[in-house]
N, C-alpha and C positions, 0 to 999 in steps of 0.2 A: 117447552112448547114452541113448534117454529113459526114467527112471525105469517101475517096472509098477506098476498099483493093488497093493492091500496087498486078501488075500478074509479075508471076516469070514462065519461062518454063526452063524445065529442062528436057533434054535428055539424057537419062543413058543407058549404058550397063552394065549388069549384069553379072556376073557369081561365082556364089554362090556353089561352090565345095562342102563345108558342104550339101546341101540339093539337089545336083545334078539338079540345077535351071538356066537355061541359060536366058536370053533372054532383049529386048530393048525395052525402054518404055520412051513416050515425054509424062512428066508429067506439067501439070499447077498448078501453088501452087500460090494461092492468101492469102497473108499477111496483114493480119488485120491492122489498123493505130496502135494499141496497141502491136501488137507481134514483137516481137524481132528476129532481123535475127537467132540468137540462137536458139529458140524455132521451127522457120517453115525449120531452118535445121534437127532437131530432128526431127519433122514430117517427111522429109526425110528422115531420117535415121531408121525410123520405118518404112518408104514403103522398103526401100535396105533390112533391116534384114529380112522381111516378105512378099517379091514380091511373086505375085503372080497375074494373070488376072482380077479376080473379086476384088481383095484387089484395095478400094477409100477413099479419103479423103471426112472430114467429113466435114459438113458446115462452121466449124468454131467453134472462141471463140464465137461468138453471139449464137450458136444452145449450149443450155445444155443437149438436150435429143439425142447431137450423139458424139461419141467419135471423137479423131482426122483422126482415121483410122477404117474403117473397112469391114471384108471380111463377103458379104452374098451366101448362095449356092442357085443354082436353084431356090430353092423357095421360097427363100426370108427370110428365119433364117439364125440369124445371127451364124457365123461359128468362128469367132474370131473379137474383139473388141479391139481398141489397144488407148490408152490415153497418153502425154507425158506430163510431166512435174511431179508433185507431189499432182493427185487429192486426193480429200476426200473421207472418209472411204464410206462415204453413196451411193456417184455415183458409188465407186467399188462393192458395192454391189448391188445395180439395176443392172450393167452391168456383175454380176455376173447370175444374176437371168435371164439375157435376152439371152448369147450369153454361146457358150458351149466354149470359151477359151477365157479372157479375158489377157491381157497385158499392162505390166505397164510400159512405159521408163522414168525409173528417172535420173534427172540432177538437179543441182542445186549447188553442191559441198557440204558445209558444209549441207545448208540444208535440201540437199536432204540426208541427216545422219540421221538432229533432225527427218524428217518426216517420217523415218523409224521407227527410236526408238520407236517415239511415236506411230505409226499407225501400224507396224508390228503385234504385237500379234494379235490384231484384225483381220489384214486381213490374218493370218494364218489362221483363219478358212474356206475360202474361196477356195476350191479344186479344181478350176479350174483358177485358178486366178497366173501369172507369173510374177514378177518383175527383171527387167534390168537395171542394173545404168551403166550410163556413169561420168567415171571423168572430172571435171568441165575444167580441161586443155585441154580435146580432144574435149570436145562440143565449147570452146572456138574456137580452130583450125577449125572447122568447118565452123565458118563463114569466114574465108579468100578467101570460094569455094563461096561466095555470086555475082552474079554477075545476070540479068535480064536474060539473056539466057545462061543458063550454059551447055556444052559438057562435060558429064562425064563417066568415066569406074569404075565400084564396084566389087570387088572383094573381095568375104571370103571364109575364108580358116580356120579350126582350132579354131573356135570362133572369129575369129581377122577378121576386114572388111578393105580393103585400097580402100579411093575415090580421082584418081585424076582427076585434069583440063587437064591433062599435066604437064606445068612447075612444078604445086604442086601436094605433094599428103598427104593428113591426115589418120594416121593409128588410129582406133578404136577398143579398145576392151572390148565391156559389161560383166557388172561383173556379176550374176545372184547370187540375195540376198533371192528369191523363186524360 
């Protein structure tokens, strides 16, 4: 019998001073048996950096042909494509070819270094294409905000995003390596 995702809601308030973004959003984020509270925080934190109405999550690790996020306009082209973790050169380039901005949020810590090293040239060529690391101690902190129903406020300012519960709050701030 195959395991079911795990549902997580998540009510946020935004206010994103950098891109003059207000607004409140009860999100559902369903966790695969295989992801890691780490990773489906990054999913969040790729909706907090890039909120926006039409910006959704994607089917999952099971779906290869959809990223973890992404925003479509009106009529159904895709507007921005957003993947986290440290995918391969090939899927960023399909998603380069599909969507007119593509984005990358890497975590990993160290290895999200080597997977630079190695994969940067390459995907230098790619002109539409953005990558964001996060340091592997603030995506850690991240999962402390883990909880089935979470009540949060996000706030950026200045490239730096604060998410608290309340009692906590984790300050992030992506380093842009493209």
């Amino acid at each position: 019998m195959a395991l079911k995702s795990t549902i997580f809601k998540a009510s946020v308030n935004i206010a994103d001073l950098d891109r003059h973004y207000y607004g409140e959003h009860a999100l559902t984020l369903a966790r695969h048996p295989s992801e890691t509270d780490e990773r489906m925080m990054m999913r969040l934190l790729a909706f907090l950096l890039f909120a926006d109405a039409r910006l959704e999550f994607g089917r999952g690790l099971s779906a290869d042909d959809e990223p973890a996020l992404w925003q479509k306009d009106y009529g159904g082209a895709i507007e921005r494509w957003i993947e986290v973790g440290l995918p391969d050169e090939r899927v960023l380039r399909k998603a380069a070819g599909r969507a007119a901005e593509v984005v990358v949020l890497a975590y990993g810590g160290r290895a999200a270094e080597v997977w630079w090293e190695k994969e940067g040239n390459a995907l230098g060529r790619l002109a539409n294409l953005h990558v964001l690391a996060i340091d592997a101690e603030q995506s850690a902190a991240l999962t402390t905000l883990v909880e089935r129903g979470m009540q949060l406020q996000c706030t950026i300012q200045d490239g730096q995003l604060w998410l608290t519960d309340g009692p906590r709050t984790v300050a992030v701030e992506p380093r842009r390596w493209r």
